[in-house]
Structure formats: C-alpha cells, structure tokens
C-alpha positions in Angstrom: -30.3 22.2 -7.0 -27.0 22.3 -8.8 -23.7 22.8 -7.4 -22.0 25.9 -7.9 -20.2 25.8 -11.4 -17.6 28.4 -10.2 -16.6 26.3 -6.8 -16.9 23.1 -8.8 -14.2 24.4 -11.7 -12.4 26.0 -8.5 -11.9 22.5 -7.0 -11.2 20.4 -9.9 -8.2 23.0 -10.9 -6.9 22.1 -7.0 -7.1 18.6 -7.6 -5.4 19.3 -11.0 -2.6 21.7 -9.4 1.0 21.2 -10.5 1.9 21.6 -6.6 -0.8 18.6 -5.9 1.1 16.5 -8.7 4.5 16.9 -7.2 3.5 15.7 -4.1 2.0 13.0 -5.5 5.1 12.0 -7.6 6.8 12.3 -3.8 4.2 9.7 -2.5 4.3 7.6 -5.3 8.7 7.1 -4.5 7.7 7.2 -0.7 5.7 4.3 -1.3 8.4 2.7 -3.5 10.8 3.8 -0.7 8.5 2.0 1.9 8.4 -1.0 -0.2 11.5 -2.0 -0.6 12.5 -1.6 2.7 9.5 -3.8 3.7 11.5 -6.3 0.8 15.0 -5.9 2.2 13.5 -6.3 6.1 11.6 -9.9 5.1 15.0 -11.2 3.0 17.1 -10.1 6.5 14.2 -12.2 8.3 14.8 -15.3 5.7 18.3 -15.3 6.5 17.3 -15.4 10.1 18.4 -12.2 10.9 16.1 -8.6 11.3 16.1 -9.0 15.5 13.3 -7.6 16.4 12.7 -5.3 13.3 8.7 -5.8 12.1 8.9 -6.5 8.8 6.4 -4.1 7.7 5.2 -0.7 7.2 6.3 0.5 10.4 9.3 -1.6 10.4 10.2 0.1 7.2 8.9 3.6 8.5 10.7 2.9 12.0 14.2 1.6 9.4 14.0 5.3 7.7 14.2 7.2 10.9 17.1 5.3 12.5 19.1 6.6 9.2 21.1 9.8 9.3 18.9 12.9 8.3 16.0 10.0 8.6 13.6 12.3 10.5 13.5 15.0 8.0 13.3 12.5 5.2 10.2 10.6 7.0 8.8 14.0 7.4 8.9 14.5 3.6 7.5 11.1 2.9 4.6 12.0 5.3 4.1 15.3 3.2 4.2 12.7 0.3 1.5 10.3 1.1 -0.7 13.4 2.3 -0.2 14.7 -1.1 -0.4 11.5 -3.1 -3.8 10.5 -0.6 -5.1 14.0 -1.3 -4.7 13.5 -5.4 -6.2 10.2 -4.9 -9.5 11.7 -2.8 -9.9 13.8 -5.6 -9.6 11.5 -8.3 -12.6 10.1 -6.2 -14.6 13.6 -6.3 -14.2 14.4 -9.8 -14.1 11.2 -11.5 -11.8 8.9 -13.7 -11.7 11.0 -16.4 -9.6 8.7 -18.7 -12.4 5.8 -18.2 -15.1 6.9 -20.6 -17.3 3.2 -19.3 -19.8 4.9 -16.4 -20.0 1.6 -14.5 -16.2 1.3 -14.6 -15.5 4.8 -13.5 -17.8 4.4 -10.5 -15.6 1.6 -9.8 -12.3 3.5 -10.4 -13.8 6.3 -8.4 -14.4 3.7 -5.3 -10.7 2.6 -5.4 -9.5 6.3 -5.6 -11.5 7.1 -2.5 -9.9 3.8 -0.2 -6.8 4.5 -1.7 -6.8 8.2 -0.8 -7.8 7.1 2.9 -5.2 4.0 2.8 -2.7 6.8 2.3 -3.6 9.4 4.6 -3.3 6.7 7.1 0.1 6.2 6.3 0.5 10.1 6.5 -0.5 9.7 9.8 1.5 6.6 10.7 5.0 7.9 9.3 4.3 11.3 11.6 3.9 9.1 14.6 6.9 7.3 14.0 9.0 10.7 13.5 7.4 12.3 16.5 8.4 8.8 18.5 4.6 8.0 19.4 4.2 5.7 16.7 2.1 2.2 17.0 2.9 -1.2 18.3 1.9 -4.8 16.8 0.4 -5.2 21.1 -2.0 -2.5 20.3 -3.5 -4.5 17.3 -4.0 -7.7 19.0 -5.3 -5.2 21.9 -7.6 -4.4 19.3 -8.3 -7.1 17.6 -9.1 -9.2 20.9 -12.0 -6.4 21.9 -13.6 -6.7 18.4 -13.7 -10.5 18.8 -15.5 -9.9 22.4 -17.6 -7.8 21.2 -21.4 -8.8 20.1 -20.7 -9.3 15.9 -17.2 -8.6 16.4 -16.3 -12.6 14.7 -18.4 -11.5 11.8 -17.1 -8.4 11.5 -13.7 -9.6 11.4 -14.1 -12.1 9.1 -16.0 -9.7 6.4 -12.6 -7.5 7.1 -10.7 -10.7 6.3 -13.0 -11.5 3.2 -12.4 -8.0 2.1 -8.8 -7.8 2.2 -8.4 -11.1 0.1 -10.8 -9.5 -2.2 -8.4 -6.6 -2.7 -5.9 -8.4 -2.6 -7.0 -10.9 -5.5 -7.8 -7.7 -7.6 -4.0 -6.5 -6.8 -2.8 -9.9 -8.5 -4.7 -9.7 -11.1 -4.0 -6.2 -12.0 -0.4 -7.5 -12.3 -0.8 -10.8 -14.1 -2.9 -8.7 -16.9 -1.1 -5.4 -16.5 -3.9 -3.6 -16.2 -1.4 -0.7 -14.7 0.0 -0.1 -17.9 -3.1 2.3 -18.5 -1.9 4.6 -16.5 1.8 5.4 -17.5 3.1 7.7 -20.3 4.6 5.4 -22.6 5.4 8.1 -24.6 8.1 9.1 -22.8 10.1 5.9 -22.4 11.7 4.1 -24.5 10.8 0.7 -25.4 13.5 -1.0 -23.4 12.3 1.3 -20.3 8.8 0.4 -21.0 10.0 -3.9 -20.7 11.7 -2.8 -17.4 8.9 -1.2 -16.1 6.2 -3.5 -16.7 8.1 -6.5 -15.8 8.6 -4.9 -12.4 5.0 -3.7 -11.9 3.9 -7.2 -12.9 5.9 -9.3 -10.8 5.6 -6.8 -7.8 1.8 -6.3 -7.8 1.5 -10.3 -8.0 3.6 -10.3 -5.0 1.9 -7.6 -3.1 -1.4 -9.3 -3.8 -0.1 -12.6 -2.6 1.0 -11.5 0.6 -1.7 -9.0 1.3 -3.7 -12.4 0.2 -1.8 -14.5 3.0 -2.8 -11.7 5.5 -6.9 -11.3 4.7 -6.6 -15.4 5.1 -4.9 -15.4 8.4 -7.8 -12.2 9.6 -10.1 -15.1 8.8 -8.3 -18.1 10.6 -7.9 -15.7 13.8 -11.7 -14.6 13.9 -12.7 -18.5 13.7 -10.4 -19.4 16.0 -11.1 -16.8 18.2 -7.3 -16.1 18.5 -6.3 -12.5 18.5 -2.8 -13.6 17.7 -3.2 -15.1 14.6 -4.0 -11.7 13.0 -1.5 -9.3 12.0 -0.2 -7.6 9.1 2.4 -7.9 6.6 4.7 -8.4 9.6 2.9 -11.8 10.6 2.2 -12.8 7.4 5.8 -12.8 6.3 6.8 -14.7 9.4 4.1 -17.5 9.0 5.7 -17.4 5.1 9.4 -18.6 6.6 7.8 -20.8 9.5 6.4 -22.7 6.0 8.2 -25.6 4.6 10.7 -24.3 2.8 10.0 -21.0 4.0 12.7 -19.3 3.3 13.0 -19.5 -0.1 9.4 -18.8 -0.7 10.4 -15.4 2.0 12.9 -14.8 -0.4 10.8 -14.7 -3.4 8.4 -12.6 -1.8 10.6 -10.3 -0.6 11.9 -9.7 -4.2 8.8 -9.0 -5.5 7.7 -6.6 -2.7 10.9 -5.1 -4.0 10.0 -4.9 -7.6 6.7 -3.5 -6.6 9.4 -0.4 -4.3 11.0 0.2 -7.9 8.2 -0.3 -9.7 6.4 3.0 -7.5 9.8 4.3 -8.2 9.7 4.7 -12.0 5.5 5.5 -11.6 6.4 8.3 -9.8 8.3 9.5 -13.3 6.1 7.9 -15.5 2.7 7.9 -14.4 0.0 10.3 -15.9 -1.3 12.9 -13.6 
C-alpha cells in the first residue's frame, strides 16, 4: 500500500518551512554558543581556576543562565535545539536529498536521525536547567553503577563506549578531510570568509572528535574496571586531560579547538544550506 502522496508532500513542505529553517539557524549558533563556553570553562580549568563549574554541556548551559537576561536566552536556545533536532529528524524522514549515492544517503539519513535525538535531548536539558531541575554528574554515576550491576550491563557499556569512539573517530575525520564543506553555501562568502571558515570547522571538529574520543575510551576503562567513576562526559574527560603530563597545555589546546568548533556553528548557522 502506498503512502498518501498528499500527507507525504504535506510533510516534506514542514520539514522544508522557512519557520523550521530559522530555528534551525538558532540551534546551529546555540550550539556554537554552547561550545565555546564549554572552551572558555576547560581553559578557566587549565589555569586551575572554574571552582566547581562542570566543564561541559551543563556547565555551559548552567554558565548562560547565571548571565543577566540568561533565562530567557536559555529559553531561546531550547527553542533552538528543538528546531534544529526537528530539521534534523526530518532530514532523516525524507532523505539526503543532495546525496544522489543510495548507500550513502541511508547512511546520511542514520546520522540525521541520532543527531535529531542528540538535540532534542539537549532541548530538554537546557529547559531543565532554566526551570532549576536540571541534572547532576551524581545521577550519572548513579546510573552508570546500576547498568554495571545489572546482568549485561559491562557489555552494554562497553558497546556504548565502542560506539562513541566510533562517532567520535568519524567527527575527526570529517574535519581532517573537510567533509563539511558539502554543506555550506560557498556562494555567498567570499573567498577569504570561506579560508576562515573552514580552518575553524577543521580544527574544531578534530578537536571535538578527540575529546568525544577521550570520553568513549574512558566509558570503556570504567565498564572493565567495574568503576562507575571513571565514566563521565566532557566534564571528566577534560579533567583526566589536565591531570595528564603536561596537561594543561594539551587542556589549553583543546579548549581552543572546542572553541573553533563554537564559531565554526556560528558562521554554519549563516552559511549552511537548508
């Protein structure tokens, strides 16, 4: 039986709306937003301040609505990332139009669908933190500790771990071959925006798939350890990075380039094609 031509044009002109694109131009700077105050938290942590900031998403969400006007701003970058997640899910229903390889757009379509959820999940995280019920790192371990108790919970853990480095690797190497220039309107630059522009998505999505890298690796390390505490998020990662010999220069570097990547979604959010 085939789906109802009518609903199906109806749907793809949704996911196509001009509304639907501003928002996701909104969640594209939210995320650079996000970013580089993910960048600026791990460089206060390398200089051995940041108290007891996390340096990660919710550190940078929890950073925005200490500022002044910062819960109506977090409440805009929520509406952001629900757009930008909802574009994103329907990249995944409709297809990668600009991908004419079938095998590839499959693949494209995958990446649209966990990105879309990856997103709404953030939605949901930056409306906690403005509502003041948002999440602590105790609740993860919490979590983690129960999945390692549980019957497969090591396995599962470590295929969660496994995963994330896989992502993670794919992240780097979408920035060492710039594989995201694809999807910006060069037109519409000129050529000295264009060097800016890739030279910041490069560098940043090297460093986001570096420390996102560091973070699958230490999933792993806690599942065979059986240590709940030795998995964590960006937060834990970029501490175990300045605990390092010379620590703090390598936090340094990665917080630039978690940086670049903030600007980098910065200029996307102009640039990219929709």
């Amino acid at each position: 039986m085939t789906a109802n031509p009518s609903a199906s044009g109806t749907a793809r002109q949704a996911a196509d709306s001009g509304v639907l694109e501003k928002g996701a131009r909104i969640g594209l700077a939210a995320r650079g937003l996000v970013y580089v105050l993910i960048g600026l938290l791990a460089g206060q942590v390398a200089f051995g301040g940041g108290g007891g900031q996390t340096t990660d998403q919710q550190g940078a969400l929890q950073k925005i609505v200490e500022q002044p006007f910062g819960k109506v701003l977090l409440w805009l970058v929520a509406v952001g990332f629900l757009a930008y997640g909802a574009w994103r899910l329907g990249e995944a229903a409709f297809g990668r139009r600009e991908e004419p390889d079938e095998k590839k757009r499959t693949v494209k379509r995958i990446e649209s669908l966990c990105s879309g959820l990856f997103y709404l999940f953030f939605c949901v995280a930056a409306l906690r933190v403005a509502t003041g019920s948002g999440g602590s790192g105790k609740k993860q371990k919490d979590m983690t500790a129960r999945l390692l108790d549980a019957s497969g919970g090591k396995t599962v853990l470590i295929v969660i771990g496994l995963v994330i480095i896989g992502v993670s690797a794919a992240l780097a190497w979408r920035g060492w071959k710039t594989d995201f220039e694809k999807q910006l309107d060069k037109s519409s630059m000129s050529g000295r925006t264009y060097d800016v522009v890739r030279r910041l998505g490069q560098v940043g999505y090297i460093a986001r798939g570096a420390v996102f890298g560091l973070v699958g690796v230490l999933v792993v390390k806690a599942a065979l350890d059986h240590d709940p505490n030795k998995a964590g998020g960006l937060d834990v990662a970029l501490r175990s990075v300045a605990a390092a010999p010379y620590g703090k220069f390598l936090l340094l570097a990665a917080a630039a380039g978690l940086i670049c990547f903030g600007l980098y979604s910065f200029a996307e959010s102009r640039y990219r094609r929709l």
